[in-house]
N, C-alpha and C positions, 0 to 999 in steps of 0.2 A: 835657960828659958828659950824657948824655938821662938824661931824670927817668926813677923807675919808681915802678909803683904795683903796690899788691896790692888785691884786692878782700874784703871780707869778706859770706858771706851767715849772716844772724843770720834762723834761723828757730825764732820764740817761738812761747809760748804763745795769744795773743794778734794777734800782729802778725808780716806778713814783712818783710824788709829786706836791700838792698842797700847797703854803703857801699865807697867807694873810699876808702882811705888812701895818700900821698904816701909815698914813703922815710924821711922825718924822723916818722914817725907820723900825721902832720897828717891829717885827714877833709879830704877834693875834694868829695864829693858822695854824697848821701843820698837812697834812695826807698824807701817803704814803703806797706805794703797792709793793713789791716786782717784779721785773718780771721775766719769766719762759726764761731761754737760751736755747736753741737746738742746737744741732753740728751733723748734721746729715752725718757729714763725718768728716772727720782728716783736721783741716786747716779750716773748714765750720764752723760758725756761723751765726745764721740767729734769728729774734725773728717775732712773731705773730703780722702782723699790729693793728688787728681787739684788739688784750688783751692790747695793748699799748693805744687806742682809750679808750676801755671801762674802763682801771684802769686810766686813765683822769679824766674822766668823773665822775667814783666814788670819787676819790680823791677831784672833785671840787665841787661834792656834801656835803661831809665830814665836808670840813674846814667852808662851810658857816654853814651847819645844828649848825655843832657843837660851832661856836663862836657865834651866833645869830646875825649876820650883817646880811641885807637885800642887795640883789642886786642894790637897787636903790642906795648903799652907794659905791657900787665899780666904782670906777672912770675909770677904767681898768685894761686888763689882758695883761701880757708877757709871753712868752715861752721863754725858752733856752731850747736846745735841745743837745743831743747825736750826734756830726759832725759825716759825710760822710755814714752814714746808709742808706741805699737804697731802696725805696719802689715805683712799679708801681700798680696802679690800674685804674679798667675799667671806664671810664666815666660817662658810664650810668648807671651804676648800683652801683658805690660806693666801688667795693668789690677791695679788690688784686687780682690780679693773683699769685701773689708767696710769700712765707715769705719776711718779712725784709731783707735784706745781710748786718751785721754788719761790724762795721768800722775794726774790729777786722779780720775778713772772708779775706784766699788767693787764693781762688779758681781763679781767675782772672791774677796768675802770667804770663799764656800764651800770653794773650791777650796783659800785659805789655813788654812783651817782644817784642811782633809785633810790637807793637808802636816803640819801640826802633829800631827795626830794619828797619822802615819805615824812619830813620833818623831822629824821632821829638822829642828827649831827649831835644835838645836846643832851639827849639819851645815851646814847654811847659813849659820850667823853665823861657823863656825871658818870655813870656804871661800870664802863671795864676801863674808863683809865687810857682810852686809845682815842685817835683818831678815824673817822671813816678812809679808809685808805684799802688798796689792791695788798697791800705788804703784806696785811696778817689773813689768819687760816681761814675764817668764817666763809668770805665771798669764796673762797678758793675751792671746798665744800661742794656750795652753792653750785658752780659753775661747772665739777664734774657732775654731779647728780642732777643734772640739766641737758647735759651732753653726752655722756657718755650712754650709747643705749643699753636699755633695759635697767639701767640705775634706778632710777625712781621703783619703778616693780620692786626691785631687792630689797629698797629700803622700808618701802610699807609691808613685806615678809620677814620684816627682820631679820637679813640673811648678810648685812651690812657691818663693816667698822670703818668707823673715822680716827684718823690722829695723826700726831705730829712724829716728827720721826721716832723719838724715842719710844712711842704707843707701838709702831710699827716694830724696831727691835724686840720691845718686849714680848712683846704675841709671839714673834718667832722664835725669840731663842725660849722660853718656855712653853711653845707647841701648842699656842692658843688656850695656854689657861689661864694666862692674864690678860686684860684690855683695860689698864691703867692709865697714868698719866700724873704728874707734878703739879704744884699749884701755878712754879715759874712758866712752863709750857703752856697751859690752860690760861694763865693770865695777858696772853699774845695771840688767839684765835680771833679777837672783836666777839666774840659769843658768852663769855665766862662773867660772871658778876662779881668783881673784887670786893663789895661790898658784902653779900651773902653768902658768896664761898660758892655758888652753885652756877649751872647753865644756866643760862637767861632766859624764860621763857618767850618776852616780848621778842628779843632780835631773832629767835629761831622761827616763829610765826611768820619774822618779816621776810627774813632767809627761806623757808619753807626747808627746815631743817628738822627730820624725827630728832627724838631726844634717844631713842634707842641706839642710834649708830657713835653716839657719845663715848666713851672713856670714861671710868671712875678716876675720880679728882683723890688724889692724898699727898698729905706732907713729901717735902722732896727727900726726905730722910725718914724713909719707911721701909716696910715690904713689900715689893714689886714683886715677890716670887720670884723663882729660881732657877739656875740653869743647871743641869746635868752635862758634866766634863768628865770621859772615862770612868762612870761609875760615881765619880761625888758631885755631890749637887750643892753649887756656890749661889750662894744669894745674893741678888740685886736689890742694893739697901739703899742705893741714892741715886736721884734723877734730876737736871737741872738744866735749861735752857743755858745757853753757852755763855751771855756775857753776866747773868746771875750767876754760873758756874764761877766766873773770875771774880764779882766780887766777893763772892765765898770766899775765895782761896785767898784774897788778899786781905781775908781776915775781917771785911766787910759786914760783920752779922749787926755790928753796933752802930745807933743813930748817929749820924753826924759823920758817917766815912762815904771816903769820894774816890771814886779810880776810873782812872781813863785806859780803853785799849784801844794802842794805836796799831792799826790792821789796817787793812783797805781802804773802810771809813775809821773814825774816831765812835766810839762808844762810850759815854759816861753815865756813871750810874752814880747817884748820892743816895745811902740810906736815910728813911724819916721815920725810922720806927716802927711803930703803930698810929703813925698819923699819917692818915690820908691825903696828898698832896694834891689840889687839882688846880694844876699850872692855868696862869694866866700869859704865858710865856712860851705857849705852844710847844709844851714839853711833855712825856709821855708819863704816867702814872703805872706803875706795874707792881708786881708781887714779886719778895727776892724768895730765894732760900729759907723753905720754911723744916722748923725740927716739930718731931711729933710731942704734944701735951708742951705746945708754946704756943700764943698766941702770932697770929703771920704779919710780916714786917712787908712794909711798902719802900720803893723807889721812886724815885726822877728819871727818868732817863731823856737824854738830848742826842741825838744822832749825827753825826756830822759825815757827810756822805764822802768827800774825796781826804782821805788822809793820806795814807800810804801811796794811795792811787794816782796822786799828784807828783809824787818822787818819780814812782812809773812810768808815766809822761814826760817826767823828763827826760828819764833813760830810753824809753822804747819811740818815744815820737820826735823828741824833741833833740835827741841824741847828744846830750850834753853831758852825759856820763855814763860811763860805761858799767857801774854797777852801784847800789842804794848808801853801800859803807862807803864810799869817797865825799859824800856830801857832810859829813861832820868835817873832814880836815880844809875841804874849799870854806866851808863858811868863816872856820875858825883862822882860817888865811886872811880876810878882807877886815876893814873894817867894819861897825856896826853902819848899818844903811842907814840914809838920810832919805825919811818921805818916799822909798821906793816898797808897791807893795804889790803882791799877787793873790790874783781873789780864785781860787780854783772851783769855780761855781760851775762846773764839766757835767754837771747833773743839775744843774739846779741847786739853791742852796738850801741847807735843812735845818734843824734847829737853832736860834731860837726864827730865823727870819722864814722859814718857808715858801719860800719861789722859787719854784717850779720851771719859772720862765727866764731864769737867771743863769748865762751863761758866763765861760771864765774869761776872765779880764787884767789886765797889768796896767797899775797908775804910778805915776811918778819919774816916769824913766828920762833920760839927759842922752846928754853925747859919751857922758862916762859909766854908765849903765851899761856891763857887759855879761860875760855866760858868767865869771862867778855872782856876781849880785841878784840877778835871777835863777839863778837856785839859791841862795841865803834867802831870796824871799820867797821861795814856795815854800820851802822849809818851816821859815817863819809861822808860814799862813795855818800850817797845823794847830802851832800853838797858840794865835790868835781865833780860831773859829774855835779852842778848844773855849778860851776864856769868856768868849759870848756864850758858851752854853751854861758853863760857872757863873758866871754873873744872873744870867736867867734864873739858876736854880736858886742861889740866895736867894735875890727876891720873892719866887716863889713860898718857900720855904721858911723865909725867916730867920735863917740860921746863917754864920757865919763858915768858910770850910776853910780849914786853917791845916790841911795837908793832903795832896792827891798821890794816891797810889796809883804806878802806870805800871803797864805790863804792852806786849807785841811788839811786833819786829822793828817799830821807828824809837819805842822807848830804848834800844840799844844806841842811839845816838846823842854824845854828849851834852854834843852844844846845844839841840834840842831842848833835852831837859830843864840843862840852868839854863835856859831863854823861858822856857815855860815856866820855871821858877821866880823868874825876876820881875814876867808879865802876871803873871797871877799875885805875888805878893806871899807868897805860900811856899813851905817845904814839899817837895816832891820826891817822892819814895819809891824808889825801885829795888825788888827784890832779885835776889839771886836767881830762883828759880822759875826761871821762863815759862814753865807747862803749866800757869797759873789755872787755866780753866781747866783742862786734864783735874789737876790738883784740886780745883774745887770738887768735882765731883768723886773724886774718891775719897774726899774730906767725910762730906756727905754719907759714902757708903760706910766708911771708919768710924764714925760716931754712931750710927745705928750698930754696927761689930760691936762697939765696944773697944775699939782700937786708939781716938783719940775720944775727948771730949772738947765744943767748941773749945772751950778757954786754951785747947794747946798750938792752936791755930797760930797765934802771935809765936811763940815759941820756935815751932818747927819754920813758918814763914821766914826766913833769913836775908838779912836786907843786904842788898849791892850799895847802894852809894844814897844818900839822902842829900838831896840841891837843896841849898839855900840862896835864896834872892839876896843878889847882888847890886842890883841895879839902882840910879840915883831917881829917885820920885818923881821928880821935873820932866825924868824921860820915860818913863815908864806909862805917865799921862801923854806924852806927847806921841809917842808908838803908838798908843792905840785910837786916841783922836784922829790919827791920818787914816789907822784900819777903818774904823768907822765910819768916815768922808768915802774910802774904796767900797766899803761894803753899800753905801745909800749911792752912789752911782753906778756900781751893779745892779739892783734888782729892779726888774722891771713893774712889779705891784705894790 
């Protein structure tokens, strides 16, 4: 029987990337390309459509040159993409009109503020599940077709496309015969109606947004059309916003599962099924991975903005270590901290407490308070901002969660884990296979092939280590009583 392989392109924040996965899950082969950030003002980030397209495309040259699989072996491609990045370009011609405007870019707070002011705060949070916020695509839209000249003209000639990145691959590598898009990306614009499945009429009126420069909305596990590779033309069978991508991959289709990526920030997402979740817990409502002739499954999501990024700080500002992997063997050197805590609130803090105006702070420190203890506690501080978003989402929810799936580069840290184990009360499951979001989206593509079906998902997913909470109950209440005193003397509203 001939192998088959699917490809997956993971286009971040950061970085692009090609990987080939085997049938059994297995990675064949890997290439990736750095990408160039710009911040062409204070608050602005924007990235190059055209270097994102082209380190694609070399990327997808790369992994096949280099592993010697033929095209006729690829059964299919997915993308997971970078959510809420924003990109229009001209119709006819292919090109942008403007950089990218990254998820990360607040040039747009005016604009969010109109909205607010227009009364539709509770409009958009009953509707698409989001917050009025600069983050996602809608205002981002708004604010080139505002600015950029002759935009507006284009867009009433219909000579316009919108989308998020993955809209923007697909046009290209199928040569402008598709102008698609997933329900997971569509569900992160502030313009998409979770509840109807369709663009919103009211917020585009508000926005002053054509419905023409739109993207057709379908399952993330469909047919995007196709790209031609020397003569065969491989189908793009799955699409998925990146941290939908990882719950896919970690097996996430069914109610009741929870996985944290720890990255930069923290990202958890709990599936609710087909029930519609609207946080009272200032937690975000989204659309996961949806399959075709299935009804579409809803998330939670809680953001936690300094995860990884706080390790960072320690190593680059704060120079207490010289690289991320040394902070499991310091912590696990000391003993457990007494009342000493770090609130890494370097942004502001994000779900479930939302201020904005909240900067980072350290409580508890002594005369024996030294460089190991503070890093044991920033470390900590992961796993406790992760537990405020878990707690949030119960309540929300109703539901109890009784195992998190973690996946990125801090879940490789032991003591991490059984601390996040002991403070949540819960097993914590980490898989062997790191390219979790890679992996979901070529899940996606493999079950529209024909390659897996969800149910093989558990199977091929192969677990590294499962934590079990160790910790005695007395203290388990008593660690996060002190976080909690740190967190309400932090925030400033």
């Amino acid at each position: 029987m001939k192998q088959k392989y699917v490809i997956a392109f993971d286009q971040g924040t950061t970085s692009t990337r090609s990987i080939i996965f085997d049938n059994k899950g297995k990675v064949v082969a890997i290439s990736q390309k750095e990408l160039t950030q710009h911040y062409p003002q204070s608050g602005w980030v924007e990235h190059d459509p055209e270097e994102i397209y082209k380190d694609q495309l070399e990327t997808f040259n790369n992994v096949l040159t280099e592993s010697g699989i033929s095209p006729e072996e690829v059964e299919g491609i997915g993308i997971t993409n970078q959510r809420e990045t924003t990109v229009v370009w001209n119709k006819e011609t292919g090109n942008p009109i403007h950089n990218a405007i990254v998820w990360l870019d607040k040039r747009t707070i005016d604009i969010c503020k109109d909205l607010e002011e227009k009364g539709l705060t509770n409009y958009v949070r009953k509707n698409t599940g989001l917050v009025i916020d600069s983050y996602f695509s809608g205002t981002k839209l708004k604010w080139i077709l505002d600015n950029v000249e002759g935009a507006r003209e284009l867009a009433k000639k219909d000579k316009l496309c919108f989308g998020t990145i993955d809209s923007w691959l697909i046009y290209k590598f199928t040569n402008g015969k598709r102008h698609v898009t997933d329900h997971t990306n569509a569900s992160r614009t502030m313009i998409f109606n979770i509840k109807t499945l369709s663009w919103d009429k009211k917020l585009l009126k508000a926005l002053d947004i054509p419905a023409s420069i739109l993207p057709e909305v379908q399952p993330s596990s469909s047919d995007f059309g196709a790209i031609e590779y020397k003569g065969v033309k491989i189908p793009i069978y799955g699409v998925a916003g990146d941290q939908q991508a990882s719950l896919f991959g970690q097996g996430g289709f069914e109610a009741g599962v929870a996985k944290n990526t720890y990255g930069t920030g923290c990202f958890i997402l709990l599936n609710t099924g087909e029930k519609r979740v609207k946080s009272k817990k200032g937690l975000l409502t989204t659309l996961i991975c949806s399959l075709e002739n299935e009804p579409v499954n809803y998330a939670l999501e809680g953001s936690v903005f300094a995860g990884g990024a706080s390790i960072q700080w320690l190593r680059d500002k704060m120079k207490l270590i010289d690289k991320a992997s040394e902070t499991e063997t310091i912590c696990e050197s000391i003993p457990p901290l007494k009342n000493v805590y770090v609130v890494p609130a370097f942004a502001g803090l994000g779900a479930p407490h939302w201020d904005g105006e909240a900067r980072g702070s350290v409580y508890g420190m002594t005369l024996d308070t030294g460089r190991e203890e503070l890093i044991k506690a920033t470390v900590n501080a992961l796993a406790y901002q992760t537990k405020d978003v878990m707690r949030a989402m119960e309540k929300d929810s109703g539901e109890n969660i009784f195992t998190l799936k973690v996946d990125g580069g801090a879940s490789a840290n032991n003591y991490l884990m059984q601390f996040q184990s002991d403070l949540l009360n819960i097993e914590v499951d980490r898989p062997k296979m790191i390219e979790v979001t890679a992996f979901g989206a070529a899940l996606l593509a493999g079950i529209k092939a024909g390659v897996w079906s969800k149910y093989d998902i558990n199977d091929i997913r192969q677990v590294d280590t499962i934590f079990f909470p160790k910790m005695d109950e007395d203290l388990r209440k008593s660690n996060y009583k002190g976080w909690k005193k740190a967190i309400k003397r932090t925030k400033r509203n």
